[in-house]
PyMOL Python script that loads the backbone (N, CA, C, O; Angstrom):
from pymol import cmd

cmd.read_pdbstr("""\
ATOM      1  N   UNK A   1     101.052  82.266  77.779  1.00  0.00           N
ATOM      2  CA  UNK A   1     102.398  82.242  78.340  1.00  0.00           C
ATOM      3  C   UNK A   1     102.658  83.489  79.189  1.00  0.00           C
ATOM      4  O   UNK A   1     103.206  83.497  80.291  1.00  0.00           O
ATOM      5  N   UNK A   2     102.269  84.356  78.632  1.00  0.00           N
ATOM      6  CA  UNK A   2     102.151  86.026  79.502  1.00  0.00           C
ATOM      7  C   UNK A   2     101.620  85.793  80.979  1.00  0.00           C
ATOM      8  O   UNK A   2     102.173  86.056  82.047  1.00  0.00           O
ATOM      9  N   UNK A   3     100.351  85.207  80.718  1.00  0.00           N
ATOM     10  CA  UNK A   3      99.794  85.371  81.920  1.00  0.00           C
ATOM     11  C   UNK A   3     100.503  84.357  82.987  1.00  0.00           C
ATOM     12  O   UNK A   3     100.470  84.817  84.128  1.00  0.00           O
ATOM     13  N   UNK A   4     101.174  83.006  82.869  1.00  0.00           N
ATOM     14  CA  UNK A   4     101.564  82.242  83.454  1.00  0.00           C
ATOM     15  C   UNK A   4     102.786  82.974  84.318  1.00  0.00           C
ATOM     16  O   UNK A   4     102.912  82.831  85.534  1.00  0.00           O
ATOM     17  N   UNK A   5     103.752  83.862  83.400  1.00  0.00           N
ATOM     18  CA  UNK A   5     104.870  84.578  83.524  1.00  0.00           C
ATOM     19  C   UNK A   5     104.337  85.598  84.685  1.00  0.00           C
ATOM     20  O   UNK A   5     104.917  85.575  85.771  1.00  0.00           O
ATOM     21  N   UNK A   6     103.325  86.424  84.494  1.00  0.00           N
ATOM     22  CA  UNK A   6     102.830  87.653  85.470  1.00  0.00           C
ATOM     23  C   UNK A   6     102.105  86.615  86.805  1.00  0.00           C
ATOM     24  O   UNK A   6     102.207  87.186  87.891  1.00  0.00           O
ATOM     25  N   UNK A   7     101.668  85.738  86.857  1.00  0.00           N
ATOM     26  CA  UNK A   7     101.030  84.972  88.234  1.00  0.00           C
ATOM     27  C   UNK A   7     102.443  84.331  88.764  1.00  0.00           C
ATOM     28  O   UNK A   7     102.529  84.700  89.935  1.00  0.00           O
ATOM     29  N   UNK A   8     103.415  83.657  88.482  1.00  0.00           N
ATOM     30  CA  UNK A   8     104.640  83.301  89.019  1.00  0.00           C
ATOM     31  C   UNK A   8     105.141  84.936  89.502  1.00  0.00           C
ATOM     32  O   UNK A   8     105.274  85.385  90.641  1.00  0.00           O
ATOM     33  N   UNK A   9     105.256  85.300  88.777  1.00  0.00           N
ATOM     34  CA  UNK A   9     106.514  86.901  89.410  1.00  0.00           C
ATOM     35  C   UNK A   9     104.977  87.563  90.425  1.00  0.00           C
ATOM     36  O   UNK A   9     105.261  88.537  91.122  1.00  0.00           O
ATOM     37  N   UNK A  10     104.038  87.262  90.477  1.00  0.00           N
ATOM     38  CA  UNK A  10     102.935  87.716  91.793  1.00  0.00           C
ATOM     39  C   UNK A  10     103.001  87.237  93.041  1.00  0.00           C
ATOM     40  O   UNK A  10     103.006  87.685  94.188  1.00  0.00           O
ATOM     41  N   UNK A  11     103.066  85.872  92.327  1.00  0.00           N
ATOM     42  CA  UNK A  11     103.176  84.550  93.438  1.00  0.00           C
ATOM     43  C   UNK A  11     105.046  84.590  94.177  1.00  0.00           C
ATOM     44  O   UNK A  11     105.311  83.918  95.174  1.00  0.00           O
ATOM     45  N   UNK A  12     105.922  85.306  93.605  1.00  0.00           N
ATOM     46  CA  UNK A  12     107.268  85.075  94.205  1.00  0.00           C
ATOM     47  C   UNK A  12     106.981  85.815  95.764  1.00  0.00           C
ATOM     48  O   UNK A  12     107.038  85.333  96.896  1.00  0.00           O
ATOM     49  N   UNK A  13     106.694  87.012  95.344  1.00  0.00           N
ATOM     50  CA  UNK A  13     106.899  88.118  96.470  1.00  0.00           C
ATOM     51  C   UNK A  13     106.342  87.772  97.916  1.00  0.00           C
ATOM     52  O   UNK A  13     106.850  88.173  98.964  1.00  0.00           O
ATOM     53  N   UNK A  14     104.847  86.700  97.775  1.00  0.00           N
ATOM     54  CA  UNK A  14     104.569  86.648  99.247  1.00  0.00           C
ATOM     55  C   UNK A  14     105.601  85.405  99.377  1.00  0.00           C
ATOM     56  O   UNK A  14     105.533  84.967 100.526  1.00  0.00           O
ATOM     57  N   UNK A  15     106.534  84.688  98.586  1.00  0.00           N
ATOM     58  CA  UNK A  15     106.917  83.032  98.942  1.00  0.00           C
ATOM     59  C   UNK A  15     108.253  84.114  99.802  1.00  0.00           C
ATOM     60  O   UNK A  15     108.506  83.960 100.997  1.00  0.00           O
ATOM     61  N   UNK A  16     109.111  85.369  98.748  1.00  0.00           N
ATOM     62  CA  UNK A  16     110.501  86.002  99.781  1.00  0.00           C
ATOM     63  C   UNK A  16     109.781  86.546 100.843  1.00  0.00           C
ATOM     64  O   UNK A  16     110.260  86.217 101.928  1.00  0.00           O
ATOM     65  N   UNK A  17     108.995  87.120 100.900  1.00  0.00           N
ATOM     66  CA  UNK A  17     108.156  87.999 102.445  1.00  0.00           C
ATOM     67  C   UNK A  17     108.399  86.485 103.767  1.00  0.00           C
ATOM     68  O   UNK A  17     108.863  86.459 104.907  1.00  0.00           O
ATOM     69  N   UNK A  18     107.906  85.592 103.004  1.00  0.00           N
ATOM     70  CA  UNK A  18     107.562  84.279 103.716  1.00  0.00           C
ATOM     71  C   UNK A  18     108.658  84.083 104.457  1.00  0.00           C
ATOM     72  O   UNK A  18     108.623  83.883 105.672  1.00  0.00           O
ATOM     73  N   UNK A  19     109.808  84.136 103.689  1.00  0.00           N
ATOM     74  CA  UNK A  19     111.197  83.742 104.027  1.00  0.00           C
ATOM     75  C   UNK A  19     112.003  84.654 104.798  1.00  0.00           C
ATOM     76  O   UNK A  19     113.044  84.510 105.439  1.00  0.00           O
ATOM     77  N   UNK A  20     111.230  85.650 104.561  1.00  0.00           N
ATOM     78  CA  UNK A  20     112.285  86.767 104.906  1.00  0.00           C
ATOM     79  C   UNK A  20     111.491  86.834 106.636  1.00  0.00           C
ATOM     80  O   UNK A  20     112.238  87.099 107.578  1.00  0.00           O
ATOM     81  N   UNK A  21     110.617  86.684 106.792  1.00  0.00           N
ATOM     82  CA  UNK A  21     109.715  86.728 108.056  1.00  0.00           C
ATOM     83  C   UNK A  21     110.226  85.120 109.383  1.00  0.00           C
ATOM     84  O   UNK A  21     110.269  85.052 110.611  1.00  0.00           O
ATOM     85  N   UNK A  22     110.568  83.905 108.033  1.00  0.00           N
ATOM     86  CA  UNK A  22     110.992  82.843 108.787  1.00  0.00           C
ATOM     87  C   UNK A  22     112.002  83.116 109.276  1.00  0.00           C
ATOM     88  O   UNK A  22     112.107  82.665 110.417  1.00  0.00           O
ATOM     89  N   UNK A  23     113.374  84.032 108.697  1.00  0.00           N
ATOM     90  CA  UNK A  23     114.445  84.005 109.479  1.00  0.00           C
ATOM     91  C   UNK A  23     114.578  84.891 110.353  1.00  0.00           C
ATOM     92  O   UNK A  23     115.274  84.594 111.324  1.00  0.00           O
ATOM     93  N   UNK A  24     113.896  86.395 110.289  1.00  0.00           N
ATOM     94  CA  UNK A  24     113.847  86.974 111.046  1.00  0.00           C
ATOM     95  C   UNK A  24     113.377  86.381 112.701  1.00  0.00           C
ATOM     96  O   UNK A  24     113.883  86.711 113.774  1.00  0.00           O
ATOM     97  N   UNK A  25     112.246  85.411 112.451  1.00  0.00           N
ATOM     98  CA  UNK A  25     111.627  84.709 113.654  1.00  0.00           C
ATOM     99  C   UNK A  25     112.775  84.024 114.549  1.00  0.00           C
ATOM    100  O   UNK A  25     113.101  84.279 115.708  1.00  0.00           O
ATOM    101  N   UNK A  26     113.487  82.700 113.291  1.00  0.00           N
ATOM    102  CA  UNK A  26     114.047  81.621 113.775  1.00  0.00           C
ATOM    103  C   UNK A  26     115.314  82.817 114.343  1.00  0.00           C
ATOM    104  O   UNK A  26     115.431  82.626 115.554  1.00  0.00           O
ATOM    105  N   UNK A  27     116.012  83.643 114.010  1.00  0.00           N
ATOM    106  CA  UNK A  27     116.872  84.638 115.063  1.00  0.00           C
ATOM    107  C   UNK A  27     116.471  85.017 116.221  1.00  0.00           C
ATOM    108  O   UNK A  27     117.176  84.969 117.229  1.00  0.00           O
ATOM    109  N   UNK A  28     115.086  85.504 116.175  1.00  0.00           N
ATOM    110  CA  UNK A  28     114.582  85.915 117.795  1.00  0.00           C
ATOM    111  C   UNK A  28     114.694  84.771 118.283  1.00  0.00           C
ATOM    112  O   UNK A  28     115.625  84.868 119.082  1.00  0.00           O
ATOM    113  N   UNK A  29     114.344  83.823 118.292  1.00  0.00           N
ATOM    114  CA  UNK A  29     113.850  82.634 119.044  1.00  0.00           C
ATOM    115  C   UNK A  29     115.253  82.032 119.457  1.00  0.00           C
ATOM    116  O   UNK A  29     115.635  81.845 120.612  1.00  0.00           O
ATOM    117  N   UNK A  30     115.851  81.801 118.455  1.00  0.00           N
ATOM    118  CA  UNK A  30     117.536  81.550 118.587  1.00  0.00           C
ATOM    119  C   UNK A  30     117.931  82.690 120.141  1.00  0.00           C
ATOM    120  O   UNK A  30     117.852  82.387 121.331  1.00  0.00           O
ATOM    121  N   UNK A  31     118.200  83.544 119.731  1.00  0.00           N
ATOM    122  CA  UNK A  31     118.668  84.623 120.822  1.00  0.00           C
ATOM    123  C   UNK A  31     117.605  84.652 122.199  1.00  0.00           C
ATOM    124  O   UNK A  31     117.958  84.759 123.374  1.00  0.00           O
ATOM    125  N   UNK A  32     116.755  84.574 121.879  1.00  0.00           N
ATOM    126  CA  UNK A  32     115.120  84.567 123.413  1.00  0.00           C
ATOM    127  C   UNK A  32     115.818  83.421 123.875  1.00  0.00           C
ATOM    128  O   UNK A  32     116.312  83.771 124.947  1.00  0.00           O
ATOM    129  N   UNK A  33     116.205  81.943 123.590  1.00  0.00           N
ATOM    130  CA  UNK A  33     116.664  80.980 124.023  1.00  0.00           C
ATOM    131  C   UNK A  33     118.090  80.734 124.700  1.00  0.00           C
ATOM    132  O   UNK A  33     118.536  79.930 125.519  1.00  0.00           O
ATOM    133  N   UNK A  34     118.561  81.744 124.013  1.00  0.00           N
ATOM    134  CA  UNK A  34     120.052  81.827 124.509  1.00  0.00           C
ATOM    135  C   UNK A  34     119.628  82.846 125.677  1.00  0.00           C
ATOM    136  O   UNK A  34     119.554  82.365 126.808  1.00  0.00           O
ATOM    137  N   UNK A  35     119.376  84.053 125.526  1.00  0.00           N
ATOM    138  CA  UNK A  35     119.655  85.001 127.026  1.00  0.00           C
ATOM    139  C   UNK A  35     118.363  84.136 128.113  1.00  0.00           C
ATOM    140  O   UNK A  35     118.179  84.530 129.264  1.00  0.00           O
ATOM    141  N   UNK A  36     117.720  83.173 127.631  1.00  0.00           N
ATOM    142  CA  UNK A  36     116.846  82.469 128.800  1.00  0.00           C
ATOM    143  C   UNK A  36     118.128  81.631 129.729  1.00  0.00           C
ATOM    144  O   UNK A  36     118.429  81.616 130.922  1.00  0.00           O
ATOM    145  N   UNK A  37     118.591  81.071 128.682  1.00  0.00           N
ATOM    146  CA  UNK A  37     119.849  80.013 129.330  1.00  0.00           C
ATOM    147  C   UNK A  37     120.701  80.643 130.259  1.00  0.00           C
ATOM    148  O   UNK A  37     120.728  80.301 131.441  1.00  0.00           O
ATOM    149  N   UNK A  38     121.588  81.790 129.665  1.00  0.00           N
ATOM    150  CA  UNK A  38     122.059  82.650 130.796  1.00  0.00           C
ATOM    151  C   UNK A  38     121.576  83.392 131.968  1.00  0.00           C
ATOM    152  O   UNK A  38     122.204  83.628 133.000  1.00  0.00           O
ATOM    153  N   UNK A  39     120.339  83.739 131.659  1.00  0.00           N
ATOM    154  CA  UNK A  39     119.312  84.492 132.607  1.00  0.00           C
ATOM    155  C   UNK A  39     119.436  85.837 132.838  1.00  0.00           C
ATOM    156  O   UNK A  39     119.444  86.564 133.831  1.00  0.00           O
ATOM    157  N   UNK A  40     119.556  86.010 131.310  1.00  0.00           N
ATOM    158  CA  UNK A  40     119.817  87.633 131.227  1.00  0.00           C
ATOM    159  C   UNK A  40     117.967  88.055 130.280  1.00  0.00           C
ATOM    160  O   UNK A  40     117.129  87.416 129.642  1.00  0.00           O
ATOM    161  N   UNK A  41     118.125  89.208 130.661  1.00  0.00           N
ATOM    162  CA  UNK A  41     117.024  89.455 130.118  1.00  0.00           C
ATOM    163  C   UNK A  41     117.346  90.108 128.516  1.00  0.00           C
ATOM    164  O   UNK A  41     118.347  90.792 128.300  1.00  0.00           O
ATOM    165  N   UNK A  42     116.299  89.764 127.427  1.00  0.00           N
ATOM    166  CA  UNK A  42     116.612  89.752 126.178  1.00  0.00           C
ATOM    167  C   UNK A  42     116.747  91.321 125.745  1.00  0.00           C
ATOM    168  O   UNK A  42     117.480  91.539 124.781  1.00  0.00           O
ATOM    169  N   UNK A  43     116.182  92.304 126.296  1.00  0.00           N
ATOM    170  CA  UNK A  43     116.002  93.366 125.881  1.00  0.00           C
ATOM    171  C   UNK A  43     116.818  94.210 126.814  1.00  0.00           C
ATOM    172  O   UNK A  43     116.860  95.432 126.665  1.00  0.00           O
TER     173      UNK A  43
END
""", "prot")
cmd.dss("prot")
cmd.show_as("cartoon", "prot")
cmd.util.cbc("prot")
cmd.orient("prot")
């Protein structure tokens, strides 16, 4: 049961990294798409 408990709480950290990396993306891409539309440059 120990060990099942320590491979889940191992296995969480890359699944939030995962998540935390998807939204960061889906925002750039969101915003890169928007200042394309206006024709402003993103930076």
């Amino acid at each position: 049961m120990e060990s099942i408990l320590l491979t889940v709480y191992v296995l969480v950290w890359p699944l939030l990294a995962g998540i935390v990396l998807f939204v960061i993306t889906a925002g750039f891409v969101k915003e890169w798409r928007e200042a394309r539309r206006e024709g402003r440059d993103l930076i």
